[in-house]
Structures are given as structure tokens and as C-alpha cells.
DRENTORKOL-3810 file (N, C-alpha, C; in nm, 4 decimals):
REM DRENTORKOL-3810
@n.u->-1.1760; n.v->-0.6527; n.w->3.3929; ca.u->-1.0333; ca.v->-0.6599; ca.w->3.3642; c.u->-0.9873; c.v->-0.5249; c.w->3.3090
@n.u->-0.8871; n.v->-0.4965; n.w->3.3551; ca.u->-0.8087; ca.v->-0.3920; ca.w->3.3012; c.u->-0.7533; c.v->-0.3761; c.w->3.1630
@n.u->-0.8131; n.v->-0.2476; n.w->3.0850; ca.u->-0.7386; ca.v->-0.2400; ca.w->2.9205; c.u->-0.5983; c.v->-0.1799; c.w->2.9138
@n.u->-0.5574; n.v->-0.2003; n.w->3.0557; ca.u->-0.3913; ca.v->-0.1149; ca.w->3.0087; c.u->-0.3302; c.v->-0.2655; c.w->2.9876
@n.u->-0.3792; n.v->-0.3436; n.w->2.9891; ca.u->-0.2951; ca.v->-0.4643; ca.w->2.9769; c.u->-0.2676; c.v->-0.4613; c.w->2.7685
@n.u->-0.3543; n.v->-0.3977; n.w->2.7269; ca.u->-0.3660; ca.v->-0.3965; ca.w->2.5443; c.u->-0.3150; c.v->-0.2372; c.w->2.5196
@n.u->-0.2472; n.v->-0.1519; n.w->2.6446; ca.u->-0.2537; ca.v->-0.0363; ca.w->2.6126; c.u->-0.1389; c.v->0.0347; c.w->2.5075
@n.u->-0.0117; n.v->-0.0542; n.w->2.4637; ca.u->0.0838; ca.v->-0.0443; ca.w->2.3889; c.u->-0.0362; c.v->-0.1057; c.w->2.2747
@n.u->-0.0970; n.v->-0.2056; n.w->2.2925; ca.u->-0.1588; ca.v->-0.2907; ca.w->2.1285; c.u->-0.2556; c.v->-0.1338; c.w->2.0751
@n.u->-0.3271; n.v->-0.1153; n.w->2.1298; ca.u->-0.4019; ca.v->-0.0580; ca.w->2.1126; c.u->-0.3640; c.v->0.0969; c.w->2.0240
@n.u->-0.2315; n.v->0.1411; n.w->2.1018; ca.u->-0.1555; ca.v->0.2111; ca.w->2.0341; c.u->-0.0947; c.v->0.2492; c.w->1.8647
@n.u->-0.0470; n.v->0.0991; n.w->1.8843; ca.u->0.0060; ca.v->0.0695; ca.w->1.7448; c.u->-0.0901; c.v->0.0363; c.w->1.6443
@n.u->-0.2107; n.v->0.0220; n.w->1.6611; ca.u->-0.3155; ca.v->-0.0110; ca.w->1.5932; c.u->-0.4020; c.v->0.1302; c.w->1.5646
@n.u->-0.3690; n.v->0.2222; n.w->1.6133; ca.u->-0.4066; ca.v->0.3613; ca.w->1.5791; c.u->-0.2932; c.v->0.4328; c.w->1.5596
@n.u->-0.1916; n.v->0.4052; n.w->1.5517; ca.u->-0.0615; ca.v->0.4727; ca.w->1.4921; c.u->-0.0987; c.v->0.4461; c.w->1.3356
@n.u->-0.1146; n.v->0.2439; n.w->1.3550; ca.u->-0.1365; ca.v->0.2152; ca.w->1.2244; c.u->-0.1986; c.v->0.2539; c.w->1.1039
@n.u->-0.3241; n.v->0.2993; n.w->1.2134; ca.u->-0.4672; ca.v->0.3251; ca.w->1.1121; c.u->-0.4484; c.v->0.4891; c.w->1.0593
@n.u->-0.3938; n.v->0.5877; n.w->1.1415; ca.u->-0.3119; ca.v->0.6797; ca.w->1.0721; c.u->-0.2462; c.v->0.6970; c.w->0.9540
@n.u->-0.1535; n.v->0.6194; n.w->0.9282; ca.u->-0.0176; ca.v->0.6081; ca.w->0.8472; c.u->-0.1034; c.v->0.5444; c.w->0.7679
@n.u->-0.2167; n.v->0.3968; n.w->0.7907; ca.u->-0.2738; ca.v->0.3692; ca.w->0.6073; c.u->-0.3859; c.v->0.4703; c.w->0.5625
@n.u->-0.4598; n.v->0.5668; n.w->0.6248; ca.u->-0.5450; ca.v->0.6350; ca.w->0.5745; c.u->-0.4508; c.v->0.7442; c.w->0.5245
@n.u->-0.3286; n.v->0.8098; n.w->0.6133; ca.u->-0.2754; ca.v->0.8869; ca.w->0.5142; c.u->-0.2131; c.v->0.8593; c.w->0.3862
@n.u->-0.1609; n.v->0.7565; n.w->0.3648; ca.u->-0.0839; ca.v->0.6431; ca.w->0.2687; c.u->-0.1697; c.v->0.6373; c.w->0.1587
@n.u->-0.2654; n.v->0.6250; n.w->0.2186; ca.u->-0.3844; ca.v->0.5880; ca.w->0.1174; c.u->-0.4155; c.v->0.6840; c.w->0.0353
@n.u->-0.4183; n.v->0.8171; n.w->0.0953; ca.u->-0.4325; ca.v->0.9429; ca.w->0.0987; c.u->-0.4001; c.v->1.0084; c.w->-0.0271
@n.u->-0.2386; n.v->1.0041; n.w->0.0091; ca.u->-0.1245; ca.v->1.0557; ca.w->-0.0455; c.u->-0.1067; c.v->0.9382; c.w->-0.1858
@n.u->-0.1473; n.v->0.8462; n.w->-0.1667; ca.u->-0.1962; ca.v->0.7811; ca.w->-0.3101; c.u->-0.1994; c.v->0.8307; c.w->-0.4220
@n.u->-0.3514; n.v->0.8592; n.w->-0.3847; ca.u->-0.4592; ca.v->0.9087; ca.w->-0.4748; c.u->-0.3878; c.v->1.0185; c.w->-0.5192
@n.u->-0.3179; n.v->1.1339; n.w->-0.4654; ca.u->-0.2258; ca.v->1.2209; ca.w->-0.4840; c.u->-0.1225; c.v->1.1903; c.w->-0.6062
@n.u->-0.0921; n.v->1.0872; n.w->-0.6043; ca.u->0.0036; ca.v->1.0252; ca.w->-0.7191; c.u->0.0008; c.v->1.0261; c.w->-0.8321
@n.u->0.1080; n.v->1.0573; n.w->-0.9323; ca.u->0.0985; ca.v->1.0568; ca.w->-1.0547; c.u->0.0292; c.v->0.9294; c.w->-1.1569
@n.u->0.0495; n.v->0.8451; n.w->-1.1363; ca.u->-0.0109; ca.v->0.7282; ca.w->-1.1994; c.u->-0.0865; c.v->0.6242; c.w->-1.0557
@n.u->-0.2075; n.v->0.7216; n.w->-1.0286; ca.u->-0.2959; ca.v->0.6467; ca.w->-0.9301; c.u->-0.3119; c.v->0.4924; c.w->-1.0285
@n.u->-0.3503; n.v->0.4500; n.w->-1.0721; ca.u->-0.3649; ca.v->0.3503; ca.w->-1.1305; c.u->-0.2308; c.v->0.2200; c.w->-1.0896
@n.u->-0.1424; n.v->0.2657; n.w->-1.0911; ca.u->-0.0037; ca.v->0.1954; ca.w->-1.0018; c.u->-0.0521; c.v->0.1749; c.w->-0.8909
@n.u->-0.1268; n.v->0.2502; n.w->-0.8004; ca.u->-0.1269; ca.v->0.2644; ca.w->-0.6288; c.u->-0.2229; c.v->0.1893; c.w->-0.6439
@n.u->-0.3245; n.v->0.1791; n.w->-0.6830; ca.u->-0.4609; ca.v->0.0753; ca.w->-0.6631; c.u->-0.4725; c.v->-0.0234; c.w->-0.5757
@n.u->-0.3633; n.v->-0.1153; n.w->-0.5621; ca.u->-0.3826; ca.v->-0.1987; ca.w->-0.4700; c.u->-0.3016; c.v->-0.1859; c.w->-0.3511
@n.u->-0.2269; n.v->-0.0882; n.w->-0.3786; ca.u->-0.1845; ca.v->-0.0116; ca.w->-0.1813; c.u->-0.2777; c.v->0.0489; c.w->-0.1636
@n.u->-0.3631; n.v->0.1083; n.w->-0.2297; ca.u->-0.5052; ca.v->0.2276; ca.w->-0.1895; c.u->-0.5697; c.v->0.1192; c.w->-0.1108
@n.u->-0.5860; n.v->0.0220; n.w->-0.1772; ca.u->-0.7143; ca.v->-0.0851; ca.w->-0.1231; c.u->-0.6689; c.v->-0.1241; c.w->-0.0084
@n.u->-0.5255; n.v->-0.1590; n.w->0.0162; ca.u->-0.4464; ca.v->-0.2256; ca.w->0.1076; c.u->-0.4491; c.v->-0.1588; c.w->0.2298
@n.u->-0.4145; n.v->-0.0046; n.w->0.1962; ca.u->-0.4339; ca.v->0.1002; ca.w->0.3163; c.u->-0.5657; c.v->0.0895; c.w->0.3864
@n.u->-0.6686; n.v->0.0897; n.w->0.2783; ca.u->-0.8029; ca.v->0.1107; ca.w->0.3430; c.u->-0.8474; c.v->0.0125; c.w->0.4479
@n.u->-0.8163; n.v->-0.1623; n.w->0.3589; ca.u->-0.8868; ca.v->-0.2712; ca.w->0.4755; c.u->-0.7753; c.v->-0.2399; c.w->0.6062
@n.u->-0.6573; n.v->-0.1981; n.w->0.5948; ca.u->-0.5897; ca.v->-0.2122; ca.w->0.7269; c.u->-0.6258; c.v->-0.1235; c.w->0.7846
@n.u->-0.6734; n.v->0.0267; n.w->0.7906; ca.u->-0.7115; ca.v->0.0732; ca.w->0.8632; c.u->-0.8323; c.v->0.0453; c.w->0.9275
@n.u->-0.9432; n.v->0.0344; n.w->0.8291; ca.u->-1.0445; ca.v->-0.0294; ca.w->0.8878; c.u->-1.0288; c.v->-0.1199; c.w->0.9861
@n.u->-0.9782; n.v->-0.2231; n.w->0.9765; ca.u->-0.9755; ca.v->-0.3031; ca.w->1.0585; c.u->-0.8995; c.v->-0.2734; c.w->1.2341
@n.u->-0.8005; n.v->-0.1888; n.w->1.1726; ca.u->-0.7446; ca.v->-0.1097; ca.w->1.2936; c.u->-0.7718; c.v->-0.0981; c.w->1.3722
@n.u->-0.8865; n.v->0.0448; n.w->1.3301; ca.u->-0.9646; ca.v->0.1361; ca.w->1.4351; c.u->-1.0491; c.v->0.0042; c.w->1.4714
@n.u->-1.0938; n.v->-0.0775; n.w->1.4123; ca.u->-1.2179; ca.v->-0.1686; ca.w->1.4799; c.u->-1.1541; c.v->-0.2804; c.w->1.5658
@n.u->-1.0071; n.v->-0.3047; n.w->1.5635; ca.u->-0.9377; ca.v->-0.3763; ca.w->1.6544; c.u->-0.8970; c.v->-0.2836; c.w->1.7690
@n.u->-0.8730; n.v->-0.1629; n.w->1.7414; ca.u->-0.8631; ca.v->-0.0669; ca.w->1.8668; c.u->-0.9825; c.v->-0.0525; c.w->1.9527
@n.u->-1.1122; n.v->-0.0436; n.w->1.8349; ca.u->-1.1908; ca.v->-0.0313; ca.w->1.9827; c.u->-1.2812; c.v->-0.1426; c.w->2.0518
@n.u->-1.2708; n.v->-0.2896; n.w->2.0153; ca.u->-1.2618; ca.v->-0.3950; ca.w->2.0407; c.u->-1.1576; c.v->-0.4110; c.w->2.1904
@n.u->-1.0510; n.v->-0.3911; n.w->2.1735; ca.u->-0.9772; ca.v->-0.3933; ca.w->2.3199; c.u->-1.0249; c.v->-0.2749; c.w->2.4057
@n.u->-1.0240; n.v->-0.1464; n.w->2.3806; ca.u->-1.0923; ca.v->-0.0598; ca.w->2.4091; c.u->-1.2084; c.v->-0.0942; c.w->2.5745
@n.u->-1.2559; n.v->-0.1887; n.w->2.4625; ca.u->-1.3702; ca.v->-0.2176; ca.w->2.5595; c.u->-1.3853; c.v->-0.3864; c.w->2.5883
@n.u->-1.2608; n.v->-0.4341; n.w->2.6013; ca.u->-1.2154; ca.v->-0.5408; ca.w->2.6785; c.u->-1.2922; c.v->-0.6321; c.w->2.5612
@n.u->-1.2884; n.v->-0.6648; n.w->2.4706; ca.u->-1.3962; ca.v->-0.7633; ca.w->2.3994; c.u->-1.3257; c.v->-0.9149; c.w->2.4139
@n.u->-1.4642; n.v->-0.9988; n.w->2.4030; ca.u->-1.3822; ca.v->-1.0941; ca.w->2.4061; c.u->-1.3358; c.v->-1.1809; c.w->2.2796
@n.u->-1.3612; n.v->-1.1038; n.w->2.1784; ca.u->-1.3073; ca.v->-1.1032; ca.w->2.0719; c.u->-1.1474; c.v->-1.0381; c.w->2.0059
@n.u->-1.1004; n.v->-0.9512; n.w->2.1130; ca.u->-0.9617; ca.v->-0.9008; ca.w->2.0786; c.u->-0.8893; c.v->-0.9518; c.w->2.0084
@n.u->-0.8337; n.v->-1.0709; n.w->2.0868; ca.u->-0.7417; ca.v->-1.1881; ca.w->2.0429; c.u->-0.7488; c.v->-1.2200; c.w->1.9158
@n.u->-0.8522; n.v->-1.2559; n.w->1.8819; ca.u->-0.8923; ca.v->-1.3379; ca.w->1.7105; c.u->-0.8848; c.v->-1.1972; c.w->1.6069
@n.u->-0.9541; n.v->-1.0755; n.w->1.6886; ca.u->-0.9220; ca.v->-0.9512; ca.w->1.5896; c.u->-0.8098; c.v->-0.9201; c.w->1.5664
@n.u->-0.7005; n.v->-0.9597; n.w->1.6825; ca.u->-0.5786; ca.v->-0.8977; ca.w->1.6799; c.u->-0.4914; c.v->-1.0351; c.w->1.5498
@n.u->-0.4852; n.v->-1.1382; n.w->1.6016; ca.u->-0.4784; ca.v->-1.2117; ca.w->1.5015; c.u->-0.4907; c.v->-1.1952; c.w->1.3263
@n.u->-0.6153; n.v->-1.1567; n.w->1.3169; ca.u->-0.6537; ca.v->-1.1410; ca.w->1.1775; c.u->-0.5773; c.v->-1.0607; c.w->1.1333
@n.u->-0.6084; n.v->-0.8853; n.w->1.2083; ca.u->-0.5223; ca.v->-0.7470; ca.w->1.1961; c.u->-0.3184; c.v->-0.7851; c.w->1.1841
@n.u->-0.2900; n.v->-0.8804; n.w->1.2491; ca.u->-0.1328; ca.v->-0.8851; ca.w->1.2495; c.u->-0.1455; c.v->-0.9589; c.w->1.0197
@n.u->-0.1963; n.v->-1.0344; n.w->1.0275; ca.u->-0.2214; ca.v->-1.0668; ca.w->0.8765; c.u->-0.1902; c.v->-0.9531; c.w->0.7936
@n.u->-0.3198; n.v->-0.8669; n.w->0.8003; ca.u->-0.3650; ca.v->-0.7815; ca.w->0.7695; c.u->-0.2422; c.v->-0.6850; c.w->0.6866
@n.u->-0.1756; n.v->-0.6449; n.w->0.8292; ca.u->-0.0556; ca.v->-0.5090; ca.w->0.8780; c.u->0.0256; c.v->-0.6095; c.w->0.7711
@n.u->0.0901; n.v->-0.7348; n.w->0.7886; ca.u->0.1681; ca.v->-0.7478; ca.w->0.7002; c.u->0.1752; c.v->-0.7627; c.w->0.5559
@n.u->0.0409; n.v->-0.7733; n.w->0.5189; ca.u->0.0261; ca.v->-0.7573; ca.w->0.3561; c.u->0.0241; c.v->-0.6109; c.w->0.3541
@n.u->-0.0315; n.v->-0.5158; n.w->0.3973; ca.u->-0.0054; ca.v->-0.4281; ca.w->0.4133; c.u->0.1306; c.v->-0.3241; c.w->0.3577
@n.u->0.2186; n.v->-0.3871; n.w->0.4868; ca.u->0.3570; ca.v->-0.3224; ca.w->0.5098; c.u->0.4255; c.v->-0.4128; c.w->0.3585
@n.u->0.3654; n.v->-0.5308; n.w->0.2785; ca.u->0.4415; ca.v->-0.5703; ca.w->0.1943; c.u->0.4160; c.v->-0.4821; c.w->0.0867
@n.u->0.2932; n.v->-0.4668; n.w->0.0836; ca.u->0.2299; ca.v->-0.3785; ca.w->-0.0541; c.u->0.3156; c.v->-0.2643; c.w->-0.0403
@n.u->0.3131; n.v->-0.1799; n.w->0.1023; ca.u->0.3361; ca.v->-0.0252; ca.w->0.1127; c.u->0.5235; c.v->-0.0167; c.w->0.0638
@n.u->0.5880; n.v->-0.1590; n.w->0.1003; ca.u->0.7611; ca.v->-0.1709; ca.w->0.1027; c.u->0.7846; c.v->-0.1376; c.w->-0.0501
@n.u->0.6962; n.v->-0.2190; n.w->-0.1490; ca.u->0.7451; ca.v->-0.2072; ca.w->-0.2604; c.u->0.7164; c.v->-0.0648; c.w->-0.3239
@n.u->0.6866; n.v->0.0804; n.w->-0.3036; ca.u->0.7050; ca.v->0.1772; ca.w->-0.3337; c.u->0.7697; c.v->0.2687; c.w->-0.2525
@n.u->0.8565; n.v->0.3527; n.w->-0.3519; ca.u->0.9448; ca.v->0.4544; ca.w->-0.2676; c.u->0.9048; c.v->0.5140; c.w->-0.1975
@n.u->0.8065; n.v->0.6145; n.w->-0.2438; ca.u->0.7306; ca.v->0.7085; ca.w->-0.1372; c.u->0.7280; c.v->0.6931; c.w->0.0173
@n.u->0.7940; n.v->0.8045; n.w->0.0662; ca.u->0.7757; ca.v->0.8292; ca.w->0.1966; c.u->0.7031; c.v->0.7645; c.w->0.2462
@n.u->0.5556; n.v->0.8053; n.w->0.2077; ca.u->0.4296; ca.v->0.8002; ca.w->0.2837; c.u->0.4007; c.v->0.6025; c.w->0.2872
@n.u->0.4816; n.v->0.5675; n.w->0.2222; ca.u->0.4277; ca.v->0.4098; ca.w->0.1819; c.u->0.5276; c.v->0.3312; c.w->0.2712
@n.u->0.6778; n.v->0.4177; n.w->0.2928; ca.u->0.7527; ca.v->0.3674; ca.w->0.3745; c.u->0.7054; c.v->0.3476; c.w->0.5656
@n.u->0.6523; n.v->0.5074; n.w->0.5226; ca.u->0.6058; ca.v->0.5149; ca.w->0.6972; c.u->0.5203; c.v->0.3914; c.w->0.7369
@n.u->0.4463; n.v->0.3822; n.w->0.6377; ca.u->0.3003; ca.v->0.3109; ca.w->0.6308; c.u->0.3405; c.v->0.1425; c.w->0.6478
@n.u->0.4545; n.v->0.1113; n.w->0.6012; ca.u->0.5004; ca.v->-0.0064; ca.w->0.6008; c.u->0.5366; c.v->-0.0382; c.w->0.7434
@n.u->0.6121; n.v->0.0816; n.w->0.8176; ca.u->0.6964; ca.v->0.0628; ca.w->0.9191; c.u->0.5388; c.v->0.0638; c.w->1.0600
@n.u->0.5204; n.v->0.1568; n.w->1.0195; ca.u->0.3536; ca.v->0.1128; ca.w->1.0975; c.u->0.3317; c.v->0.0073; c.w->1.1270
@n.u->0.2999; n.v->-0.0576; n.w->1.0370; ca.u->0.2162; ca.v->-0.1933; ca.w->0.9723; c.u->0.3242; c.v->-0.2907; c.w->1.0603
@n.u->0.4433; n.v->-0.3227; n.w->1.0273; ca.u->0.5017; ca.v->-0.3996; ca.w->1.0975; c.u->0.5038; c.v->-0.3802; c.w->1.2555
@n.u->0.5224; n.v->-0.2586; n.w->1.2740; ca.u->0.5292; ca.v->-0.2972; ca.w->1.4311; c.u->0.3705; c.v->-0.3194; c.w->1.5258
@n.u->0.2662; n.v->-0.2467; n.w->1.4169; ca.u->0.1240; ca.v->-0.3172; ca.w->1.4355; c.u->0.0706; c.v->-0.4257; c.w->1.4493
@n.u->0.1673; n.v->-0.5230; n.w->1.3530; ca.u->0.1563; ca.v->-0.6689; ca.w->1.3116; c.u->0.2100; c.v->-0.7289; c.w->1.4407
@n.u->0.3602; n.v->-0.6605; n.w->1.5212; ca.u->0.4097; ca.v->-0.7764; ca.w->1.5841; c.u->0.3490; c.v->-0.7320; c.w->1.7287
@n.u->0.2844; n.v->-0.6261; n.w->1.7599; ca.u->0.2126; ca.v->-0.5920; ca.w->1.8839; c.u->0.0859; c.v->-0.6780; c.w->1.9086
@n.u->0.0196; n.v->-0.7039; n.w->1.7914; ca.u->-0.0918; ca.v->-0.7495; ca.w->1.7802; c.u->-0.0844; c.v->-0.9272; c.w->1.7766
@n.u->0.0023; n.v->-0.9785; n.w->1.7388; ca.u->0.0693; ca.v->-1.1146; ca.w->1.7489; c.u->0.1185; c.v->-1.1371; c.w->1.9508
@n.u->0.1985; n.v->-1.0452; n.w->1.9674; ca.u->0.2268; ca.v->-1.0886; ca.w->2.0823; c.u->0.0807; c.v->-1.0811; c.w->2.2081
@n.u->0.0005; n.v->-0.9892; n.w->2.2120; ca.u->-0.1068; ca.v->-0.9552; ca.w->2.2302; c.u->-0.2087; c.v->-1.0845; c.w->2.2100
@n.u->-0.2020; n.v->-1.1379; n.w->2.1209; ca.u->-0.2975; ca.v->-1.2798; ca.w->2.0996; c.u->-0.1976; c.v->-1.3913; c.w->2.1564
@n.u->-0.0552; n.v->-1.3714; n.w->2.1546; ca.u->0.0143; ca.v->-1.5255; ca.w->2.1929; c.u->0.0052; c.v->-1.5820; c.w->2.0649
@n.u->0.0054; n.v->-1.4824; n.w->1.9982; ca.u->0.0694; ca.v->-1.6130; ca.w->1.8214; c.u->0.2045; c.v->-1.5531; c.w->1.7750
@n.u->0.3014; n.v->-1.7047; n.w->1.7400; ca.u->0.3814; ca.v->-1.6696; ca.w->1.6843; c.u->0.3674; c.v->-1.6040; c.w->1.5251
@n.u->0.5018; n.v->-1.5675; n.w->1.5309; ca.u->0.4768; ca.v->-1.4980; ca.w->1.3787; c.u->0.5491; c.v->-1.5784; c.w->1.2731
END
């Protein structure tokens, strides 16, 4: 089977994983890291999971679906953690996350 059929999912799931490792990043950068702690953490499992949902379709798995599933979860605690701080980098990271979340939902056939 063909992976251009996941080739927008796949996308947004490495856009994603971008924006939380830099997020994450630019954290630690922060004046009162101790505030960021749980967007740091937040950034990290979503990227992780990202890149490992990217290369899961990648290579047609037949696990995608349920990864993509989990990952739409994921992106939206995520994008909730990243909404509630001003910072740029937390905004981008949010806006990521959501459109990660709803690529990865439509991609499995779950509503949101």
C-alpha cells in the first residue's frame, strides 16, 4: 500500500515534533524554568511520540491508526499546556499540536 495516502499526517507530525522540541527548548531558556516544567515534559512526550508516529506510517505499520489515535491525545494536552503561556515559542507549539491532533484523528477515522 501506498504511504502518500498518510503523506499530509505524516507531515504534521514532524512539523509537530519540531515546534515541541523547540518549545521545549526555548523553555529551559526561561526565566523561571521551574514554571515551564510541565510544558518541558509536555513538549518532550509529544515529540517523542511524533517522530515515532511519523515513522510508523512511514513504513505503512499496521499500527498507525492506534499510534495516530494516542498522538491526537497527546498534541492536545500538549497544545493545552503550550496555550496557557505567552511565549511565542509555546504559541507556535500549541498551533502545531492542534493541527497534529486533527490530522492524526482524521487519519485513524476518530472523531474528535
Amino acid at each position: 500500500m501506498s504511504i502518500q495516502r498518510f503523506a499530509s499526517c505524516i507531515e504534521a507530525c514532524l512539523d509537530c515534533a519540531q515546534a515541541c522540541e523547540h518549545c521545549a527548548e526555548a523553555c529551559l531558556g526561561e526565566d523561571d524554568v521551574k514554571k515551564m516544567a510541565d510544558c518541558i515534559r509536555t513538549d518532550r512526550d509529544c515529540a517523542t511520540l511524533c517522530w515515532s508516529t511519523a515513522a510508523l506510517m512511514s513504513r505503512d505499520s499496521q499500527f498507525s491508526a492506534k499510534a495516530c489515535e494516542l498522538l491526537a491525545e497527546v498534541c492536545e494536552a500538549c497544545a493545552k499546556e503550550c496555550g496557557q503561556h505567552e511565549m511565542d515559542h509555546c504559541q507556535q507549539c500549541a498551533t502545531a499540536c492542534t493541527k497534529c491532533a486533527a490530522e492524526c484523528r482524521e487519519m485513524a477515522g476518530v472523531k474528535a
